[in-house]
Structures are given as structure tokens and as C-alpha cells.
N, C-alpha and C positions, 0 to 999 in steps of 0.2 A: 469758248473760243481759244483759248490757249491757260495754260497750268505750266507750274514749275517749280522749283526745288532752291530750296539758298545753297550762296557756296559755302568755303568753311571761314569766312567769315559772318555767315547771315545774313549777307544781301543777296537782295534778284532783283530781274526786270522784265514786267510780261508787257508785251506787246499784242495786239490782234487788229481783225477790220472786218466788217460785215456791212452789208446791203440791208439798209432798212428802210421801211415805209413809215414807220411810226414813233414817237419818243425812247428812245432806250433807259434802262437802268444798271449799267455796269456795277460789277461790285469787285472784290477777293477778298475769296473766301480762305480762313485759316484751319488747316485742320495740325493738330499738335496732341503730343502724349508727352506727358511731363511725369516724374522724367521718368526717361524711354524705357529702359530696363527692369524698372522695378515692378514687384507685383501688385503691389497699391499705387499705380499710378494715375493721373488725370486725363481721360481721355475730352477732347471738346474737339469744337468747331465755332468760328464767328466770324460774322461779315462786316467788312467795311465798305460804305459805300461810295461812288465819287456823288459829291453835291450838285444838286440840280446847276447852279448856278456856272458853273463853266457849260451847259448847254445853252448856248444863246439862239440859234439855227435851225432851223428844220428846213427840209424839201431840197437842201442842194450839198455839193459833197461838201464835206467840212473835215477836218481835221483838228484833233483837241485832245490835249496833252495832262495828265494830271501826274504829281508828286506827291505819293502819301506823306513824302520825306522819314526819318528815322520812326520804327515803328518796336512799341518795348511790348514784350508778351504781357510783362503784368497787367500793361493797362487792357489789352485784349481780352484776357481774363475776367478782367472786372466789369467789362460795358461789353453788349453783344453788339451795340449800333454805336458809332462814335459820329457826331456831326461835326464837319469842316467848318463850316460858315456858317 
């Protein structure tokens, strides 16, 4: 639905909207090479996901906002799935 990039300080904000018939499971995904330039560097990927629990709704439009809030690579690193709630 939408991707994006931090600026130079390391924040971003992604926004999207889609037409669904069914429960969703949004996520963002981290893709990162650490660090960048060198030859032995760590290449991953990991998701976090938004918690069931701000879906309250089905069947009509709704709108619903989540805040990973400050988010540190190490811990992304170390969990592939982190729970909110």
C-alpha cells in the first residue's frame, strides 16, 4: 500500500487506505544493512505488526490510526515479531 524511506534524522510516516471485505493485517516491514558500506555487513528484514486490538469494526468505513512511537534497530534486530498489547 505505501513504502518509504526516514529522513536524516530517522523518522517517517506512512499512510495508506484500501477497500476491504475481510479483516486486515497491516504490518512494516524493516529492510536494513548494517552497516551499509562495509563487506561483512548484516543484511535482514523484520515485521512489525499493528495489534489486533485497535480493530474493533468490521463491515463499515472506519478509520484507525496506530503509533509504533520511537522505534530502536537493535531491538528489531533481536525480535522478528514484537507485540503491543
Amino acid at each position: 500500500m505505501a513504502e518509504g524511506v526516514t529522513d536524516e534524522n530517522g523518522y517517517f510516516s506512512i499512510t495508506g487506505e484500501t477497500l476491504e471485505y475481510t479483516a486486515i493485517e497491516p504490518y512494516i516491514e524493516f529492510k536494513y544493512k548494517c552497516p551499509e558500506y562495509e563487506e561483512n555487513s548484516v543484511e535482514d528484514r523484520k515485521f512489525l505488526y499493528v495489534p489486533d486490538s485497535v480493530f474493533r469494526y468490521l463491515g463499515y468505513t472506519r478509520e484507525f490510526k496506530f503509533n509504533f512511537d520511537e522505534i530502536d534497530l537493535i531491538r528489531i534486530r533481536e525480535r522478528a515479531y514484537w507485540s503491543f498489547f
